[in-house]
N, C-alpha and C positions, 0 to 999 in steps of 0.2 A: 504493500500500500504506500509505503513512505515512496519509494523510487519513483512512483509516477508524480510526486508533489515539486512542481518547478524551486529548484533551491536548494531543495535536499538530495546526497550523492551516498549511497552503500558504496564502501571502499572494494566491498568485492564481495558475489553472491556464490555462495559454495550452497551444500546440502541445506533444505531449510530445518530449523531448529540448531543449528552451529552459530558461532560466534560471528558477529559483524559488528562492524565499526561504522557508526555514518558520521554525517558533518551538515549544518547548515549554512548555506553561502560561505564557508569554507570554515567554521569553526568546530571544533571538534567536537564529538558527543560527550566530551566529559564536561564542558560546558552549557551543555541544554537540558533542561527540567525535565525528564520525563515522569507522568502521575498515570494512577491509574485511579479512578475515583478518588483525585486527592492525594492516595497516598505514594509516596517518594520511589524510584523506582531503580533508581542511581544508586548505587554503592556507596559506602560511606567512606572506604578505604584509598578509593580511586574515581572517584564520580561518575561511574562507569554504569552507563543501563546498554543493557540486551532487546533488542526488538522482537531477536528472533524466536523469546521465550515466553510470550507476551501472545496470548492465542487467540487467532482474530476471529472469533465466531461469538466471543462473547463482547467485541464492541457494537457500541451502536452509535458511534461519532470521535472523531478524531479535530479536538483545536489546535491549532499550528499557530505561534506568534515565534516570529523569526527578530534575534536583536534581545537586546535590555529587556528585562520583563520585571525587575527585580521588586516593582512597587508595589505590583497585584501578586506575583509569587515567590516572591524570594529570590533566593540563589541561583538567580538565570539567566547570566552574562548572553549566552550565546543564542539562547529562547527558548521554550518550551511549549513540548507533546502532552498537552495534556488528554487521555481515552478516559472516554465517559462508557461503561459496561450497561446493558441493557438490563431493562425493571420487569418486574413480571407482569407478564399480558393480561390486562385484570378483564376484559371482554369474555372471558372465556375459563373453565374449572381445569381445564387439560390441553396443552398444543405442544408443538416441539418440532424436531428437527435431527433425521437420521442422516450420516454422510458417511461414505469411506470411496479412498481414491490411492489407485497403487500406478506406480511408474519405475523408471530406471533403477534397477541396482536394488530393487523392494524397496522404493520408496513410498509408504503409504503412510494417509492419514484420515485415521477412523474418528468421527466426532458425534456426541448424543447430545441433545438440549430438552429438556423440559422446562415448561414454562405454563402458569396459571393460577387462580386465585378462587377462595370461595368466601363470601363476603368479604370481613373487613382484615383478609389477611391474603395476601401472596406470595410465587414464588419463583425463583428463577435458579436453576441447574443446570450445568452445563461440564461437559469431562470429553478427554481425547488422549488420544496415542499417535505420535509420530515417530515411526521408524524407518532408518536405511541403511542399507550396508556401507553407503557413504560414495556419493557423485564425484570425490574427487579421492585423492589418496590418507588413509588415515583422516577420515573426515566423516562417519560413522555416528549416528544419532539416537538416541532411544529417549523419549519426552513423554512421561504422563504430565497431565494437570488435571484439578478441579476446578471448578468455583459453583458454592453454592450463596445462596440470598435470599432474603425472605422479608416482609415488609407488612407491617401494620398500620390501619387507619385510625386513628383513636377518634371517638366519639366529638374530641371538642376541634376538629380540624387539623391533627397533625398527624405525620409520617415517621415510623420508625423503622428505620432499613438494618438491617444486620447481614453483615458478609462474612464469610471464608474462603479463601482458596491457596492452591498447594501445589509443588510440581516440584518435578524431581526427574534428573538428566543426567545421562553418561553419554559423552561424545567425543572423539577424536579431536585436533586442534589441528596440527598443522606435522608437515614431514615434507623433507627435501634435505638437499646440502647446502647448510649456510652454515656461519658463524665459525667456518675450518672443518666442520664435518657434517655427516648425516643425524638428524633429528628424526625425537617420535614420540610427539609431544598430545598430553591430553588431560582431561578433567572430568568432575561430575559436581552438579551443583543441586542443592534443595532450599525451594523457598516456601515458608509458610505466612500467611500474612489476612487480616480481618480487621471489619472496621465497623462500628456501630454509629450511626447519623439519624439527628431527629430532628423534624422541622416544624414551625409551629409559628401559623400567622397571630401576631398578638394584636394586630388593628387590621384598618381596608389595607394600609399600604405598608405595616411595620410587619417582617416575618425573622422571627431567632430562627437559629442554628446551631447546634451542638454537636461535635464531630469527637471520635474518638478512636483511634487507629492501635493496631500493635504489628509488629512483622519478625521475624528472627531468619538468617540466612547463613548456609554451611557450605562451603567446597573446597574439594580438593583439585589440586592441580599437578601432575606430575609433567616434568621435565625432562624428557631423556636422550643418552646419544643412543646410538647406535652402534655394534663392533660384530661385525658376521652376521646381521640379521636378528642379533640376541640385542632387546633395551638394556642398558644399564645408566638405573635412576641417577640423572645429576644433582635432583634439587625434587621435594614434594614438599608441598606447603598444604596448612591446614588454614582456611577461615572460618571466622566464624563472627556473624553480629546480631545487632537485636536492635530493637528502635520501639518507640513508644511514644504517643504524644497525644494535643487535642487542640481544637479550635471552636470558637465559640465566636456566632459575628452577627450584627444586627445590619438588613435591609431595608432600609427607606425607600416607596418611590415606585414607580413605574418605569415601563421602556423607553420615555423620554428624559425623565429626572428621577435619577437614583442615586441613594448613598450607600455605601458598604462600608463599614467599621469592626472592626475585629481585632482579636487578640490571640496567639498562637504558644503552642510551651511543647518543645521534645526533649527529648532524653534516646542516647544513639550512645553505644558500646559498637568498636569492634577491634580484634585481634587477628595477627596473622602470626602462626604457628610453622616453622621450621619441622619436619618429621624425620627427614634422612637429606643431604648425608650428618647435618651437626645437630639435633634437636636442641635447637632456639628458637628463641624470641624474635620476630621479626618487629612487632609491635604491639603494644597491648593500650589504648585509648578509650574514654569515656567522658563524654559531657554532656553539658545541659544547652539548650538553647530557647529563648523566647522573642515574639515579634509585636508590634501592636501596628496594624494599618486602617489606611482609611481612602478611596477611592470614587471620585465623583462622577457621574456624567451628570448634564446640564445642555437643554437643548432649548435655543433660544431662534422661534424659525429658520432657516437653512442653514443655521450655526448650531454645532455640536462639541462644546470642548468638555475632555476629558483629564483633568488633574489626577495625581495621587500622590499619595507619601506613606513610606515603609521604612520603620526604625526597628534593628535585627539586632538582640544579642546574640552572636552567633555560637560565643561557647567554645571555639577551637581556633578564633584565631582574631578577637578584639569583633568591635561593635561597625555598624555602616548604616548610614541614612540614605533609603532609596527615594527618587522621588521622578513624576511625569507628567509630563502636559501635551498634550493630543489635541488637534482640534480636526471636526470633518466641515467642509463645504456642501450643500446639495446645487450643483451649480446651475443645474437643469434639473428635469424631471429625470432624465436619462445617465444624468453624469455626476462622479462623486467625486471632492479634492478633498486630499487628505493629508495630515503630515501630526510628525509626533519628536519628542523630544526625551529621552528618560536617560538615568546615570541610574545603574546597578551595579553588582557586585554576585562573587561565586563564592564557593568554599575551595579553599588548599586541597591536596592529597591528602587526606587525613595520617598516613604515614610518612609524612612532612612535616618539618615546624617551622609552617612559610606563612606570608600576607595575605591578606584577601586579596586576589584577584578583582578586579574592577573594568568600568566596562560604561564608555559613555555613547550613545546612539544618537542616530539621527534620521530620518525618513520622511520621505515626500513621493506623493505618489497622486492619481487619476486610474479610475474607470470608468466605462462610458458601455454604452449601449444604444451610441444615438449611431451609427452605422447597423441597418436594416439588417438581421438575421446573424449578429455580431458583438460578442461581450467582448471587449480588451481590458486590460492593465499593467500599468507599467510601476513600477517604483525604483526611484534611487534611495541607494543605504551609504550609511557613513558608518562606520562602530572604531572607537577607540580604545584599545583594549589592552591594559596595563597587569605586569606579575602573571600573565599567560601560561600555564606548564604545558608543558611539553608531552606528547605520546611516551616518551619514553621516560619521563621523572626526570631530567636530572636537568634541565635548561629552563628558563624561562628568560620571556622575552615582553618587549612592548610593539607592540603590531599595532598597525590602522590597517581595518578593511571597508574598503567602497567597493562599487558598482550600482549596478541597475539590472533590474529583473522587468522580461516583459511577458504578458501571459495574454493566452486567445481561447476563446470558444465558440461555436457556431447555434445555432437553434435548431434542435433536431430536425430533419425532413424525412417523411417516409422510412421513420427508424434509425434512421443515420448523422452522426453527427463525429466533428472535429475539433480536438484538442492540440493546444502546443505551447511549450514555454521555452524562454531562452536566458541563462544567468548568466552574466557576468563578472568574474571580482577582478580585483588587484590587493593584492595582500603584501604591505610593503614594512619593517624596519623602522619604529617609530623614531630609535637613535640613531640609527646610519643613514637611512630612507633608501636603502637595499632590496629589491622585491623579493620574498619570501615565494621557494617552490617546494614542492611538495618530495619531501625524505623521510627519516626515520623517524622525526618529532613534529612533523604535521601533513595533514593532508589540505592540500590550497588548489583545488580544480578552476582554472581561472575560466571555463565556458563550459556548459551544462545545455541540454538542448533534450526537451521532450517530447514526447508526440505521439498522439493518440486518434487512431480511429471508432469508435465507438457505433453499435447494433443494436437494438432493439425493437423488436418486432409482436406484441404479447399477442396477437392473432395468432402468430404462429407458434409462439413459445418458444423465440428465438433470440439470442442474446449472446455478442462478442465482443471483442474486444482485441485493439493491436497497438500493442504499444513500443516506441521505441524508444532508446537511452544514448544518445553520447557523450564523454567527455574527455576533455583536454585536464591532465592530471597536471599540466605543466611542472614535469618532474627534473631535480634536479640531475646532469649529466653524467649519467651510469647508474642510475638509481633504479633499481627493475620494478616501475609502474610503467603500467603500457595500456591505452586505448586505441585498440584497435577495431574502427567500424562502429558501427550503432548497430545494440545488442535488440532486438525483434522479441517480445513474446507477443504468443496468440492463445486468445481463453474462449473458450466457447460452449455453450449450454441449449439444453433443447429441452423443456416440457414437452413431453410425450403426448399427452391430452391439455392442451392449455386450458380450456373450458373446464375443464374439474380439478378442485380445487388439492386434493389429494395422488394428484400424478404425480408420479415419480418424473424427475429430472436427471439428463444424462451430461455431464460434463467433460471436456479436457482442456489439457493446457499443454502446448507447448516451448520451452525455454529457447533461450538464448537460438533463434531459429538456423545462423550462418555461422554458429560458432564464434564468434566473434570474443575478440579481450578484450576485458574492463577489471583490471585488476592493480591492486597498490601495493602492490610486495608480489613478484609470479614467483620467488622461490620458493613462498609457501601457501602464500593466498590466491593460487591462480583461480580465476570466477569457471563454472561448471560450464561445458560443452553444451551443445544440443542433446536435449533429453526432455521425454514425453511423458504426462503421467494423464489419468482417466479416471472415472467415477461416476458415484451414482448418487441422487439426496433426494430425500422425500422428507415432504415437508404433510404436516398433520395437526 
């Protein structure tokens, strides 16, 4: 889902359920927020989130704010993903959703949902398996998860949501000859994590919120060479964290003038444990952190400014005042200007005892709809971004990144419609004013280029999709990233009886169509060939 979002780049697509690294407009993912209802999804050790672990049948929306975010969410120099998971379908006592789909190498993945309510309580269920021998070399997969939820009405108007969910993975990492020899490297990870939210209008336009999270996360990672085909471990490390917290925040206001005021408190443990070859300490950390915000819109006709400010104890590495002013134009009926201004901040390596990272934005931008049968949009970015770490820990830099992003869509006709986006950066050296390319401590794709053909047809019960990806890694000279070509998938689906409601649907997808390289390191992460996978879902 992320790869087809203009701006956002997978450094390289291997098996799905395996380790990927992305970047927005060139910043890294250890810089971007990503939530899942809220809660934190990042690592506390290395700000590190996994997309690939994150199971997409149980979203039901994805927000993307690309830049500074820090005023409305915190520690989000670079932006944040925040996935909103679907409610239970309260229409109905019982529905849900059968799927399984096998491809290359057994790659399959089997997925159940239930979902319904009977009076003033509901429910939403959902579990999966993804396995594969593994699309690329020592790249091998095996993923369960759950998530269940359930939700109650209370008599005097409000919602109590309670969630769980759990998953738990072994999979291959990477294998080739680098670093003077052969590697055969891998891990297994488990996350448990639940949140209990209750909402509750106290006037016409005043509604509380009361949020309250807990998460705990274990993995191992082993590191090995290689000598005649036999592993011998160089390094296994043990992790392990936990986190806990709560937010509580009052709503004023409707969807032209609204206030959000809130207050936020965690508490976040974690350790990293040495097992062989020296059983040490890698690090062993625990704090506390609290925030208090407050966030305006204010819509005064075709004017829309948007304020806020966020004061962070952060707890691991001194305090930061975030703060943003936004305004929208409605300039036509048809056309929007827009532009915004915010200074945020990130968290360190928690296995670092470094500065907060910082991070001032800038944006301006137009979309219009006044060409017949035609949405556009264009925005230029500025981001200033100070105490930056590095991919690899051990540099930090101060970087400016600009460009402009332009994006297109069409109005469906007779089922058909077209997509395309095109991103630009320059990521340069804030002390030398040096352009930064893409090596072993960042990834800076200076053009991005997406493209989409789009099907739908519900007479027939027909529905596709072709999308394509290029980019320019602009890597530095000898550094093995290579884009080679724009990488082609094709999706496509058939309701067997479209008229009734309980047909089964047949689907496939084909990857990477020409073969084609998109990859930021091919000695270990070279991206998966052409490979085909197939299935069935029925939905009830």
């Amino acid at each position: 889902m992320l790869q087809t979002i203009p701006g956002i780049q997978l450094d390289y697509q291997r098996t799905p359920g395996t380790f990927t690294f992305f970047n927005i407009q060139g910043a890294l993912n250890t810089t971007v927020l990503v939530l899942i209802d809220g809660v934190r999804q990042n690592d506390f050790a290395q700000n590190m989130a996994e997309p690939g672990l994150i199971a997409v049948q149980q979203i039901e929306r994805i927000e993307i704010v690309k830049g500074a975010s820090s005023a409305a969410w915190g520690p989000a120099p670079g932006g944040v993903i925040n996935i909103v998971t679907k409610a239970p379908a309260w229409d109905r006592p019982l529905g849900g959703t059968v799927s399984g789909s096998i491809g290359k190498r057994a790659t399959s993945d089997s997925r159940l949902e239930l979902s319904g309510a009977r009076g003033q309580v509901g429910y939403y269920l959902t579990g999966g398996y993804i396995n594969s021998d593994g699309l690329r070399p020592n790249n091998g997969v095996g993923l369960t998860h759950f998530e269940g939820k359930g939700a109650w009405l209370d008599p005097a108007g409000g919602t109590l949501t309670a969630a769980f969910s759990t998953l738990g993975t072994h999979r291959g990492i990477e294998e080739g000859l680098v670093y003077g020899g052969p590697v055969h490297d891998d891990d297994a990870r488990w996350l448990n994590q639940g949140y209990l939210k209750y909402r509750r209008p106290l006037a016409a336009r005043l509604t509380l919120d009361l949020d309250g999270y807990a998460l705990g996360r274990r993995s191992t990672t082993m590191l090995n060479d290689r000598n005649d085909g036999v592993n011998i471990p160089s390094i296994h490390t043990l992790g392990r964290e936990s986190g806990r917290g709560a937010d509580a925040r009052l709503s004023w206001g409707d969807s032209r003038q609204n206030l959000v005021t809130g207050v936020e408190y965690g508490h976040q443990e974690s350790r990293s444990d040495e097992i062989a070859p020296g059983n040490a300490s890698f690090f062993d950390r625990s704090w506390d952190r609290g925030a208090a915000y407050a966030n305006w819109t204010l819509s005064l006709g075709p004017v829309t400014v948007l304020p806020g400010l966020r004061v962070d104890r952060t707890g691991i590495s001194g305090n930061h005042a975030s703060y943003t002013m936004g305004a929208t134009l409605q300039a036509t009926e048809k056309t929007l200007l827009r532009a915004y201004g915010s200074r945020g901040f990130g968290l360190p390596y928690a296995i670092l005892q470094r500065d907060l990272p910082t991070v001032t934005t800038f944006q301006a931008g137009v979309e219009s709809s006044e060409i017949p049968f035609l949405w556009v949009k264009g925005t230029f970015f500025h981001n200033r971004m100070r105490r930056i770490e590095s991919a690899s820990n051990d540099l930090l830099t101060n970087q400016n990144r600009q460009g402009f992003e332009l994006e297109g869509r069409t109005v469906p006709m007779y089922g058909l419609s077209l997509t395309g986006g095109y991103t630009f950066t320059c990521v340069t050296d804030a002390d030398t004013g040096d352009r930064l390319r893409t090596n072993s401590d960042q990834s800076v794709p200076s053009q991005l280029v997406k493209v989409g053909i789009l099907y739908d047809h519900a007479g027939l019960g027909l529905r596709g999709a072709l999308t394509g990806n290029y980019i320019d890694w602009n890597a530095d000279a000898g550094y093995p990233a290579h884009g080679k070509g724009t990488v082609w998938d094709l999706h496509l689906s058939w309701k067997v009886r479209p008229q009734d409601e309980l047909s089964p649907e047949l689907f496939g997808s084909g990857r990477n169509l020409f073969s084609n390289v998109q990859t930021v390191f091919d000695d270990l992460y070279a991206n998966t060939p052409r490979w085909f996978e197939g299935g069935v879902r029925w939905r009830f």
